[in-house]
C-alpha positions as CSV (number, residue, x, y, z in Angstrom):
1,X,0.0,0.0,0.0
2,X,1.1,3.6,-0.7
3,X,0.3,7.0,-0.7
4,X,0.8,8.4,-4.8
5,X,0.1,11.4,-6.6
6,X,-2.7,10.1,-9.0
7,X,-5.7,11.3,-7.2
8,X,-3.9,14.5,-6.0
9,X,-2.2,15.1,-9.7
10,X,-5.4,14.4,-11.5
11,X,-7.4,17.0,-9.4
12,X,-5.0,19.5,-9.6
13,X,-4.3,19.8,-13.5
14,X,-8.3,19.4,-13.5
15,X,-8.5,23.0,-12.0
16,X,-4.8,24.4,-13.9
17,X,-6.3,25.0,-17.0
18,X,-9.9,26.7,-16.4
19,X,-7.9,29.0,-13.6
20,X,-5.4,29.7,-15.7
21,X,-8.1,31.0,-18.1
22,X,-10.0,32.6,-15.6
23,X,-7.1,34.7,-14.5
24,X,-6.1,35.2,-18.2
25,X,-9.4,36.6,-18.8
26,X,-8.7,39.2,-16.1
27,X,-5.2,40.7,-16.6
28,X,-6.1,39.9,-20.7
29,X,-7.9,43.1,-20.7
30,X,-5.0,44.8,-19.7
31,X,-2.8,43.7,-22.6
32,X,-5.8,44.4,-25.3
33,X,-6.6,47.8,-24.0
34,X,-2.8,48.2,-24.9
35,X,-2.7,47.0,-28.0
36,X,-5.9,48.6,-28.9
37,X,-5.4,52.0,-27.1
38,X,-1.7,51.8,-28.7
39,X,-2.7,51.2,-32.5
40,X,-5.6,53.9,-32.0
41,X,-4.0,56.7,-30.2
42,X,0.0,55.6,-30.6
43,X,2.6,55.6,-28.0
44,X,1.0,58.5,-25.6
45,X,-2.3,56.0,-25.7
46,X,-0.4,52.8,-24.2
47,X,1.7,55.1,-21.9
48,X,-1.4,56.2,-20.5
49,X,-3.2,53.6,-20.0
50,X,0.4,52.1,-18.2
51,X,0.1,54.8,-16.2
52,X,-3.0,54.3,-15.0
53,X,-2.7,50.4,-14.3
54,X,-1.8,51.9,-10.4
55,X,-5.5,52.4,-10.0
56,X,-6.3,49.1,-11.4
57,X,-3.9,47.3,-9.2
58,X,-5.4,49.2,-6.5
59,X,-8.4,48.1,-6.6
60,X,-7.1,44.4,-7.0
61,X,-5.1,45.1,-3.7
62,X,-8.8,45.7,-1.6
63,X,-10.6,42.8,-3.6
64,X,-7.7,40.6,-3.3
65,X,-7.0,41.4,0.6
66,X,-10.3,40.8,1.7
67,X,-11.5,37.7,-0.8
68,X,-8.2,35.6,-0.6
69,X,-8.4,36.3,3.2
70,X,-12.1,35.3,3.6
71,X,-11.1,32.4,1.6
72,X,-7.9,30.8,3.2
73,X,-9.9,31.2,6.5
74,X,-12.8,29.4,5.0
75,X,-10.7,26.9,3.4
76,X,-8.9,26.2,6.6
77,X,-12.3,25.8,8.4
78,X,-13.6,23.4,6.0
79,X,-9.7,21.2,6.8
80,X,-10.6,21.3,10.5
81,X,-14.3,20.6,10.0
82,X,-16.1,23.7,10.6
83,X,-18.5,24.2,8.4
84,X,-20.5,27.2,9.5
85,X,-17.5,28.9,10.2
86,X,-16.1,28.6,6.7
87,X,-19.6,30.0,5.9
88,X,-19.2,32.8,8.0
89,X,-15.9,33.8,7.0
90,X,-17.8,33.9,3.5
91,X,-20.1,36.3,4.2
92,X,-18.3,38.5,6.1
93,X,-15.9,38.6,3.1
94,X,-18.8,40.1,0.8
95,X,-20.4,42.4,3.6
96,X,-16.2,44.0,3.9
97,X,-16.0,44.0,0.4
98,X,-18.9,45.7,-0.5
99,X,-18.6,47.9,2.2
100,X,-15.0,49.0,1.4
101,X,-15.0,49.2,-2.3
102,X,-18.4,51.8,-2.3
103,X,-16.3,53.7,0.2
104,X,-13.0,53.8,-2.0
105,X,-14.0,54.2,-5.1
106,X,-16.3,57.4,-4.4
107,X,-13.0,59.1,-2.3
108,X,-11.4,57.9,-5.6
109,X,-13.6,59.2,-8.3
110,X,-13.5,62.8,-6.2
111,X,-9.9,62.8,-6.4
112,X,-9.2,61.8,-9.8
113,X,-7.9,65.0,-10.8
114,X,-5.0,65.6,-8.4
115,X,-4.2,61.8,-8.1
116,X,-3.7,61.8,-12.6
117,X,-1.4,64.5,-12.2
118,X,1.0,62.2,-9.8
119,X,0.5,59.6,-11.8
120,X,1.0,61.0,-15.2
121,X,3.3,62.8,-17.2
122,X,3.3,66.4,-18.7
123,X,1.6,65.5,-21.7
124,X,-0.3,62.6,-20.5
125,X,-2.5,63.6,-17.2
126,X,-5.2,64.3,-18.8
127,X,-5.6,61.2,-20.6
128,X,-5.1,59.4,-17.3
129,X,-7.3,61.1,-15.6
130,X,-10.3,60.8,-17.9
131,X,-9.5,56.9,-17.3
132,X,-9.3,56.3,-13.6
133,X,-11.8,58.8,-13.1
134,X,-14.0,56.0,-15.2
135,X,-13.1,53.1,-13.4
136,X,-13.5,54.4,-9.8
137,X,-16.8,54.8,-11.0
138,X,-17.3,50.9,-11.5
139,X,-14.7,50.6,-9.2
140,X,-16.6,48.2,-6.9
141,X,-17.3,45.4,-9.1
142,X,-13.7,44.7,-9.6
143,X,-13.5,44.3,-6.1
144,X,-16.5,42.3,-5.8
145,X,-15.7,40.0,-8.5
146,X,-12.9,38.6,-6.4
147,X,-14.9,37.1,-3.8
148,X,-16.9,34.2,-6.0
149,X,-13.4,34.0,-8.0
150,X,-12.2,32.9,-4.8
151,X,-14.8,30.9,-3.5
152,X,-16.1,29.1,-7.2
153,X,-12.6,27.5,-6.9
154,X,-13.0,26.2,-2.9
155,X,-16.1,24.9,-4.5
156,X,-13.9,23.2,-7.0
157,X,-15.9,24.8,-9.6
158,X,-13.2,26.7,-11.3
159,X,-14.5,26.1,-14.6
160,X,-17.6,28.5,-14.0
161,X,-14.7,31.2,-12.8
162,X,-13.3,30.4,-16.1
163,X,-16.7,31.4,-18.0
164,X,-17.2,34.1,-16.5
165,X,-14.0,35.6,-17.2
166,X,-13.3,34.8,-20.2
167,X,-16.7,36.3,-21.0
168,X,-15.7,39.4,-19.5
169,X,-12.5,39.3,-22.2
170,X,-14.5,38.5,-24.9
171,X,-17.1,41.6,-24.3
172,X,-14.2,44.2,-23.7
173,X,-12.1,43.3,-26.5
174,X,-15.8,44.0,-28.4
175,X,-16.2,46.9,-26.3
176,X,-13.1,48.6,-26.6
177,X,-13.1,48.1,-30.9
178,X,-16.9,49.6,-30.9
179,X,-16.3,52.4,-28.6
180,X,-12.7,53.3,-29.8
181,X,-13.1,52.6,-33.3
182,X,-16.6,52.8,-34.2
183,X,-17.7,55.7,-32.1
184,X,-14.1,57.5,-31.3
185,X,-14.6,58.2,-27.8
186,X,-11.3,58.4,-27.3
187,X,-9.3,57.0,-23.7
188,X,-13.1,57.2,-22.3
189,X,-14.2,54.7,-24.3
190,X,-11.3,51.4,-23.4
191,X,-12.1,52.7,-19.7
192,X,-15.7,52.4,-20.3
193,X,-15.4,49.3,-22.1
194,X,-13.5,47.5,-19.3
195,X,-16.1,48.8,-16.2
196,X,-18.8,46.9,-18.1
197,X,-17.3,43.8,-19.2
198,X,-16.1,43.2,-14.9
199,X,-20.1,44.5,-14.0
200,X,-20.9,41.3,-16.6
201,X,-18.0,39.1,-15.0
202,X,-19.0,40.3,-11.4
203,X,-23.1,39.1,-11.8
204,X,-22.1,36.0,-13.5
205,X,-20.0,34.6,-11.1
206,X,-22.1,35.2,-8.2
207,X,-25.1,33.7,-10.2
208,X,-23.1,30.5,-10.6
209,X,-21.9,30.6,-7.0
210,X,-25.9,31.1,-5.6
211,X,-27.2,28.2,-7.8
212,X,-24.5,25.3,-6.2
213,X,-26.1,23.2,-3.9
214,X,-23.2,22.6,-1.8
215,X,-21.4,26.4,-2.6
216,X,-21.5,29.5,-0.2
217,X,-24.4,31.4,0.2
218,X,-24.7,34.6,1.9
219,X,-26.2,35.5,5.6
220,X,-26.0,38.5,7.3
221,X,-23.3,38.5,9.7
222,X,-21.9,41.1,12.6
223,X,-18.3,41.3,12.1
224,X,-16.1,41.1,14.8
225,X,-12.6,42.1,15.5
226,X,-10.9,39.2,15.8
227,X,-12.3,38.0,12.3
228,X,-11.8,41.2,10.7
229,X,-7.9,40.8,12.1
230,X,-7.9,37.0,10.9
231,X,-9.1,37.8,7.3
232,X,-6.1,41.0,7.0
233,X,-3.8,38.7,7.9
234,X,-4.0,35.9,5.6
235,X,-4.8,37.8,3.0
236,X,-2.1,40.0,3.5
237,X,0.4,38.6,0.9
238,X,-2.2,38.7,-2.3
239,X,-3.0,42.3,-1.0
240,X,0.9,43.1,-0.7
241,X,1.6,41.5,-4.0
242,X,-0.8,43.8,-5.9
243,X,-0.3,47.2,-3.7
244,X,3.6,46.6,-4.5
245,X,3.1,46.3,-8.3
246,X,0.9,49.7,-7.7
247,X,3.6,51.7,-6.6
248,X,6.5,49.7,-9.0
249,X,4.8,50.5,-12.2
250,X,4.9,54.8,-10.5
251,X,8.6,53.8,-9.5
252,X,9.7,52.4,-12.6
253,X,7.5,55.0,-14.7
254,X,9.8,57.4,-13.3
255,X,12.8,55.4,-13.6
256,X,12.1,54.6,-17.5
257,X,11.1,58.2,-17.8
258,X,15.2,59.1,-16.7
259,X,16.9,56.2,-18.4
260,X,15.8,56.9,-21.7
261,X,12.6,59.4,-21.8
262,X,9.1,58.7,-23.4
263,X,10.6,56.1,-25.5
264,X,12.0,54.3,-22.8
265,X,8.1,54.8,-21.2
266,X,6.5,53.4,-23.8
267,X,8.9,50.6,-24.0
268,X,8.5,49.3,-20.7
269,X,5.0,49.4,-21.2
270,X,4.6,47.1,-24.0
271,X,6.5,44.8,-21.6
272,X,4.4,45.5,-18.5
273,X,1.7,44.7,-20.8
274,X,3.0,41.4,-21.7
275,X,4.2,40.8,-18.2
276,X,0.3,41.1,-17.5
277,X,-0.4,38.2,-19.6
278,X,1.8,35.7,-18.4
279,X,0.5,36.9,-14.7
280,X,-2.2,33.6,-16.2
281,X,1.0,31.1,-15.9
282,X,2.8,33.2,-12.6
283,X,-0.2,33.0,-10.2
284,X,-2.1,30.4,-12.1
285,X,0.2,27.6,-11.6
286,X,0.0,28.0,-8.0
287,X,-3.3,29.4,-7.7
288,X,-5.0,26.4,-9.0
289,X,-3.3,24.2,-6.3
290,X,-4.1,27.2,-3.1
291,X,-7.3,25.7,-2.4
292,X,-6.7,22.1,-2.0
293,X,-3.4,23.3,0.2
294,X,-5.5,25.3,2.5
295,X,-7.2,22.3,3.0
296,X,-4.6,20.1,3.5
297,X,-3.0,22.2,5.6
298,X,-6.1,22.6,7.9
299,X,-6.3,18.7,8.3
300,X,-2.6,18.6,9.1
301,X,-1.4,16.8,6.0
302,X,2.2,17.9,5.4
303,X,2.5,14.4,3.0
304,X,-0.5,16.5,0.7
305,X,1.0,19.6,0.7
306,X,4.8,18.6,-0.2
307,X,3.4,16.5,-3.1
308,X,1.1,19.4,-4.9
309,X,3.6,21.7,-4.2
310,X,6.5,20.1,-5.9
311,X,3.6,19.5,-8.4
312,X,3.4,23.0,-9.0
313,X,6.8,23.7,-9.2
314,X,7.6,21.1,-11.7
315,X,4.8,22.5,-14.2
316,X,5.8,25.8,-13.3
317,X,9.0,25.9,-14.6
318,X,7.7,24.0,-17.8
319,X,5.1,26.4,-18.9
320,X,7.4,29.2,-17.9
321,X,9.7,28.5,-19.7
322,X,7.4,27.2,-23.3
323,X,6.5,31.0,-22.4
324,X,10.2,32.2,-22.1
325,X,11.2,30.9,-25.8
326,X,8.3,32.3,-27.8
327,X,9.4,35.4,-26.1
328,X,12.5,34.7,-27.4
329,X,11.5,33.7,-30.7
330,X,8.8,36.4,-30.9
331,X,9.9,39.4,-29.1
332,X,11.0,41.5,-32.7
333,X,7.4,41.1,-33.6
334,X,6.3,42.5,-30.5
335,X,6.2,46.0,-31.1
336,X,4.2,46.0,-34.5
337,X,1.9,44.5,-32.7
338,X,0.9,47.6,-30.2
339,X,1.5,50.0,-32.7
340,X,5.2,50.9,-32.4
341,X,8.1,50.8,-34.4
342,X,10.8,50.1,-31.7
343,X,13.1,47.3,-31.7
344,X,12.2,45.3,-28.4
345,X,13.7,41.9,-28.9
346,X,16.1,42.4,-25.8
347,X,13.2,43.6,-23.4
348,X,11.1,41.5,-24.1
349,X,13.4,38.2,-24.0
350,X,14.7,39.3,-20.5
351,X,11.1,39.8,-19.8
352,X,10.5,36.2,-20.8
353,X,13.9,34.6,-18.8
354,X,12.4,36.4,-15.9
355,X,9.2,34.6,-16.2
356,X,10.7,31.5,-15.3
357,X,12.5,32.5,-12.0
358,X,9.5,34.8,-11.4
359,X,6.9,31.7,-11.3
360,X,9.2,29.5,-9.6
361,X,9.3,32.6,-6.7
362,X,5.6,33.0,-6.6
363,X,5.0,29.4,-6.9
364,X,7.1,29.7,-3.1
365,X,4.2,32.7,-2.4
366,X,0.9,31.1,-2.5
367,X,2.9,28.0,-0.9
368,X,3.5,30.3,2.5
369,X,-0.1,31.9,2.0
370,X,-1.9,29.0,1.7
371,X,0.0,27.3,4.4
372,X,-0.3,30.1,6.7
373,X,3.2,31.5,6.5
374,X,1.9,34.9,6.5
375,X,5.2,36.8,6.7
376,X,7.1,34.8,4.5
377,X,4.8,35.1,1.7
378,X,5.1,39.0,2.3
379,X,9.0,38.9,2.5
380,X,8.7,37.1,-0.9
381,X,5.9,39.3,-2.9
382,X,7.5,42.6,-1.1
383,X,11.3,41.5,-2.2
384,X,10.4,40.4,-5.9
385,X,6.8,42.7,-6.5
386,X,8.7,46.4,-5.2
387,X,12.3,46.8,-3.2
388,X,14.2,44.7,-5.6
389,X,12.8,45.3,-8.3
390,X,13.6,48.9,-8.1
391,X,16.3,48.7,-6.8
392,X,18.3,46.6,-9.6
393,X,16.5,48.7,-12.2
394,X,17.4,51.9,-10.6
395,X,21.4,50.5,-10.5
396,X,20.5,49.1,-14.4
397,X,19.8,53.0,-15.5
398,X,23.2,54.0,-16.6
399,X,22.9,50.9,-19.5
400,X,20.1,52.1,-21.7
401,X,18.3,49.1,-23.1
402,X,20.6,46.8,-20.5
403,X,18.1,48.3,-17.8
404,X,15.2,45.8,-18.8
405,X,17.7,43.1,-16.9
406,X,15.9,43.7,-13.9
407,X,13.6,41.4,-15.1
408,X,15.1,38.4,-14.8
409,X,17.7,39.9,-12.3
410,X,15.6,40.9,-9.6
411,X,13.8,37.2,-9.5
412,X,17.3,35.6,-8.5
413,X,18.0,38.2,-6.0
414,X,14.7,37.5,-4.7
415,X,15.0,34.1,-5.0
416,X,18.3,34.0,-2.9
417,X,17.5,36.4,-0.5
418,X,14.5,34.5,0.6
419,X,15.8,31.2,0.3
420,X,18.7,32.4,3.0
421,X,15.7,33.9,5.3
422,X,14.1,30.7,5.2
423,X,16.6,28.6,5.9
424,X,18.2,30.6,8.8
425,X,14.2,30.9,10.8
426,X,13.9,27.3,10.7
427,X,17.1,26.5,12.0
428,X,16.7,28.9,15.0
429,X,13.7,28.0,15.8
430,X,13.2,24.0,14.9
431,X,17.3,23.3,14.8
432,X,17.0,21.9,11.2
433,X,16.9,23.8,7.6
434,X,13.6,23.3,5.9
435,X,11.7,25.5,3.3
436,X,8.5,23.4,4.0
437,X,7.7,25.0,7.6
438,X,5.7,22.2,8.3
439,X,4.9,20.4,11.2
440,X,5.4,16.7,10.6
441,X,5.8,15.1,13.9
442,X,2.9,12.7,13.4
443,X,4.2,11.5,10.7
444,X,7.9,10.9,12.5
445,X,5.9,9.5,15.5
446,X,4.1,7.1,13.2
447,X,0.8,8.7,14.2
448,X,-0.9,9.3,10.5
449,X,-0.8,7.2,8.0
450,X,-1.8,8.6,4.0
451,X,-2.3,5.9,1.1
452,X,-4.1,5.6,-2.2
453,X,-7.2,3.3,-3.1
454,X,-8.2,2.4,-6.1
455,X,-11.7,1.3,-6.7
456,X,-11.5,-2.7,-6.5
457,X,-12.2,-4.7,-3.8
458,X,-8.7,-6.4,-4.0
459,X,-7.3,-2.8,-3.2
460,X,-10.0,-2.0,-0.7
461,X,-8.8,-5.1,1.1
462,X,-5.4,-4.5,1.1
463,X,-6.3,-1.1,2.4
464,X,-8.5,-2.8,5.2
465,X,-5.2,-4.3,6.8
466,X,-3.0,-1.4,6.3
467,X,-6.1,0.2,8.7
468,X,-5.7,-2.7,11.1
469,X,-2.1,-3.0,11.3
470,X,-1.8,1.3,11.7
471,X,-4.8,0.9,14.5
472,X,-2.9,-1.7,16.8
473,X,0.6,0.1,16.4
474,X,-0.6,2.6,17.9
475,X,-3.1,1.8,21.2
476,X,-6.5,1.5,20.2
477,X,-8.4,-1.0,21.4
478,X,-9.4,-4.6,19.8
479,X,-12.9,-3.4,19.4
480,X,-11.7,0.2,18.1
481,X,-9.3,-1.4,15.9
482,X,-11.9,-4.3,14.2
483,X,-14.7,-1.5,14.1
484,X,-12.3,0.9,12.2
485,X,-10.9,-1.6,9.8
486,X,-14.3,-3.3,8.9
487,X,-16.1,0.1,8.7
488,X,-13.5,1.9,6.4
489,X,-13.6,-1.3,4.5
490,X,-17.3,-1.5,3.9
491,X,-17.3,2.7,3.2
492,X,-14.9,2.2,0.8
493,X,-17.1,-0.8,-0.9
494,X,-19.6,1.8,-1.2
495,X,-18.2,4.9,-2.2
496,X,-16.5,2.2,-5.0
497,X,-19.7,1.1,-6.6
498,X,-22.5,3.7,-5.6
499,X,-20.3,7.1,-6.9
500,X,-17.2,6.2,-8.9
501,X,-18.4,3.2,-11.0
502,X,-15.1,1.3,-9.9
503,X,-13.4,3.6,-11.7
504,X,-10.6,6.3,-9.9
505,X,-9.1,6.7,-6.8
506,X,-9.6,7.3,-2.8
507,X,-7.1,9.0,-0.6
508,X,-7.4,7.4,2.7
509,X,-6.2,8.9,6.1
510,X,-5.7,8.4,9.3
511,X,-4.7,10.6,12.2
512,X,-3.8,10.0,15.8
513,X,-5.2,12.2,18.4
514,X,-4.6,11.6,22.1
515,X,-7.3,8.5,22.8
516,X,-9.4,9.1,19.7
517,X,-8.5,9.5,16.2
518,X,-9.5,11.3,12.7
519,X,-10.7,9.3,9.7
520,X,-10.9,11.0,6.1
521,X,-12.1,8.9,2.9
522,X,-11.1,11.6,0.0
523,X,-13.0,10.4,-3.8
524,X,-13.5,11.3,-7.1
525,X,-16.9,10.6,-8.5
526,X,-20.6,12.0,-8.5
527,X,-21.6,13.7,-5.2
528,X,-22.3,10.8,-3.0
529,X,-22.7,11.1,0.7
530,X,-23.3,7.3,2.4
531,X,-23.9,8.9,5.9
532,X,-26.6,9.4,4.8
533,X,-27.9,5.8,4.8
534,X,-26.5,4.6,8.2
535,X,-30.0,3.5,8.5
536,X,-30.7,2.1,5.2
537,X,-30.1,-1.9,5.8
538,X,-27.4,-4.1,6.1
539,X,-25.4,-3.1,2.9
540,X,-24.9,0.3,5.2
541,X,-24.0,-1.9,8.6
542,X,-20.0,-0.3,8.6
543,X,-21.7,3.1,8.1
544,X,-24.0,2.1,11.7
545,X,-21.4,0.7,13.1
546,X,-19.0,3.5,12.4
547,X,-21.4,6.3,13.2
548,X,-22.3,4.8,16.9
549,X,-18.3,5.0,17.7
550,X,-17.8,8.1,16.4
551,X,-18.0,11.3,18.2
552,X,-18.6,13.6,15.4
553,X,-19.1,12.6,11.1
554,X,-19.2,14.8,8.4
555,X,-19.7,15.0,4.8
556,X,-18.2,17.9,2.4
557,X,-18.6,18.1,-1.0
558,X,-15.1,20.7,-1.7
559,X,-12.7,21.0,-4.4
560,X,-15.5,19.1,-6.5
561,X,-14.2,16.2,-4.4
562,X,-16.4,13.9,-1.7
563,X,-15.0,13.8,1.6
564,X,-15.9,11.6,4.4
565,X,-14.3,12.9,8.1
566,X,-15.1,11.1,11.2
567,X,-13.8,11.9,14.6
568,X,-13.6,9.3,17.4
């Protein structure tokens, strides 16, 4: 018997592809508004809109502080079986949300005029500030939309994230050709066309999120402190990750600006543009996994989370770098393509070499976040995101064109500077070097044991003794260790024929926890919950016989995945 990565693997690239589209379909409106802003209104068009990405990305920071917050609480919750909590933590998420962004975005719209004069140049304020001045305005939904792009994915309904967003790409690419070619409005019009594609986005994923039977549904709720606290913090790092880019496309504006003048502007933001789109392989990798590690790491299953995270790494660094060598390939093309005449093969290639260190690095991110690392995930996005960033391209300036090295640069200083904090905390404070930062002494003990089912009755019996044999190694009773093995046994019989039509896998665990113990039965297949039928006859005598020992049983239906948890 073992414990592979079939199950685990198969699950996670199930979710890789419709999140990476889902987040493609959000930062994919930045890169068409380029293009199409650029080949309308030239390089002044694309530098504006550049310039006014800060308000964007601030508006990502609120949506993403409070949603991602709301949801690794929720996601922890569900690990540790509590249920209502992770419901709570859900609505509290939206009331903040809503709350927050009406509040912002009406100081914001009121301000527009002095903040497009900080964030614009001479001959380019105006333009900026006829375009935040816009999307304050439907400021909110962006913020909003965060909180079912969060949760559709705990609900392991990514694909519907997906739809929606790539809906929302769809209608402002044909918003911002009708309005800026058809009807010439002009800046107005690609800000316009934006607001209404997220207002779309925003009522479509909430609409998919209501309809789920098992989803997250919101009740009013009286927030307290201590929630309030709990949500900042562990949303902190996706919050930090988009305030820094805020202020390091203002910083590097400014830096471009003296290395090389408006040229040099509108050079770095073609790339900022195309650093935008590969955001879908940078946070997708790792956000497709961030779910299923909050819930892993709630049930204290270090095994889990070292498997889907090396998972990630690995196809990290492959689509990264498929990414990296049409950059390569490509990047003469690349300024045709927005409207420009300028030579960008060697921007755009350390762009694309960057990519690859950059995903590895926030791979290393949602890893901490998701995990609860808090401040390592800050030290990380702060480091990479902002300080070095700027810093290398502020020491690159003297070289011309050699400044776009900071792309690539920057991620290996980052990379090392991190790997060195790491390695010196844990060895302070646990005596031994480990980037994990996981607590695995159950598993040294021999307390928990992980393995992998599959769905025939030959497996399911082997498993049965792997139960047995884990129960009497460590002190539970005769009658304990019979009732476990015979019940497991008989659930996994069940689960087998009644939801995965003997096909697929189970993940089975076991935890030791002072005299009781924690039992998980992790499937694939249709939703299926055979607690339900304790009382159904003699087919369902393990479930009876499991549910009078136990002190507590759940069902969940997360991740898209059936979970059985019983405490005894």
């Amino acid at each position: 018997m073992y414990f592979d990565q079939k199950m685990l693997t198969r699950v996670y690239y199930r979710a890789l592809i419709p999140n990476m589209a889902a987040i493609l379909g959000g930062t994919i409106n930045v890169l068409f508004d380029g293009i199409l802003v650029g080949r309308k209104m030239g390089e002044l068009g694309i530098a504006s809109v550049n310039q006014s990405l800060a308000v964007y990305l601030l508006l990502c920071t609120v949506g993403s502080l409070i949603a991602s917050g709301a949801f690794a609480e929720s996601a922890a919750a569900l690990g540790e079986n509590r249920q209502e909590e992770g419901q709570r933590y859900y609505s509290l998420g939206l009331e903040l949300a809503a709350a927050i962004g009406i509040l912002l975005c009406a100081a914001g719209f009121l301000l527009s005029g002095p903040l497009a004069r900080s964030l614009g140049s001479g001959d380019s304020w105006e333009l900026v500030e006829t375009y935040i001045r816009i999307t304050f305005l439907g400021g909110v939904f962006k913020i909003l939309l965060y909180v079912p792009f969060f949760y559709l994915r705990l609900a392991g309904k990514t694909d519907l994230s997906a739809l929606a967003m790539m809906t929302m790409t769809a209608l402002n690419i044909l918003l911002d050709y009708v309005f800026l070619y058809v009807f010439d409005f002009g800046i107005g019009g690609a800000a316009w066309a934006s607001v209404l594609a997220t207002m779309v986005a925003c009522g479509m994923s909430f609409g998919f999120l209501i309809r789920l039977k098992d989803g997250f549904h919101f009740r009013p709720v009286r927030p307290r402190v201590e929630e309030v606290r709990r949500i900042v913090k562990a949303g902190s790092p996706m919050a930090a990750n988009n305030l820094c880019s805020a202020f390091r496309i203002v910083l590097l504006n400014q830096i471009m600006d003296l290395a090389g003048g408006s040229g040099m502007v509108a050079a770095f933001a073609v790339t900022n543009n195309l650093n935008e789109f590969s955001i879908c392989i940078q946070n997708g990798v790792p956000q497709a996994g961030s779910a299923m590690l909050g819930i892993y790491q709630g049930e204290q299953d270090p095994l889990s989370v070292k498997k889907l995270l090396k998972i990630q790494l690995v196809c990290g660094f492959w689509l990264s770098s498929a990414f990296a060598g049409f950059m390569l390939l490509a990047g003469g093309q690349v300024g045709r393509l927005f409207g420009s005449s300028m030579d960008l093969s060697f921007a755009v290639g350390c762009l694309g070499v960057g990519v690859i260190f950059g995903t590895l690095n926030s791979v290393m991110t949602y890893y901490y976040y998701a995990t609860m690392k808090s401040g390592m995930a800050n030290l990380i996005t702060v480091l990479r995101v902002l300080v070095v960033t700027v810093a290398v391209a502020w020491w690159l300036k003297p070289l011309g064109d050699g400044i776009f090295g900071f792309y690539w640069l920057a991620e290996l200083v980052t990379g090392a500077l991190w790997i060195g904090a790491g390695l010196l905390v844990t060895r302070r404070r646990f005596g031994r070097c480990s980037l994990y930062m996981l607590d695995e002494t159950a598993f040294r003990e021999g307390k928990c044991i992980n393995f992998t089912v599959a769905c025939d009755n030959e497996a399911i019996c082997e498993a049965s003794e792997k139960i047995q044999d884990f129960c009497q190694a460590n002190g539970f009773t005769e009658d304990q260790t019979m009732t476990i093995s015979l019940a497991l046994e008989e659930l996994m019989v069940i689960t087998a024929e009644k939801s995965m039509h003997r096909q697929g896998f189970m993940d089975v665990r076991i935890l030791r926890t002072g005299e009781g113990g924690i039992l998980r039965i992790r499937s694939e297949g249709k939703r299926y919950n055979s607690l339900e039928y304790a009382e159904a006859g003699l087919e369902y005598l393990g479930v009876s016989m499991i549910m009078k020992m136990a002190k507590k049983t759940e069902y969940q239906n997360t991740l898209g995945l059936n979970t059985l948890i019983v405490v005894i």
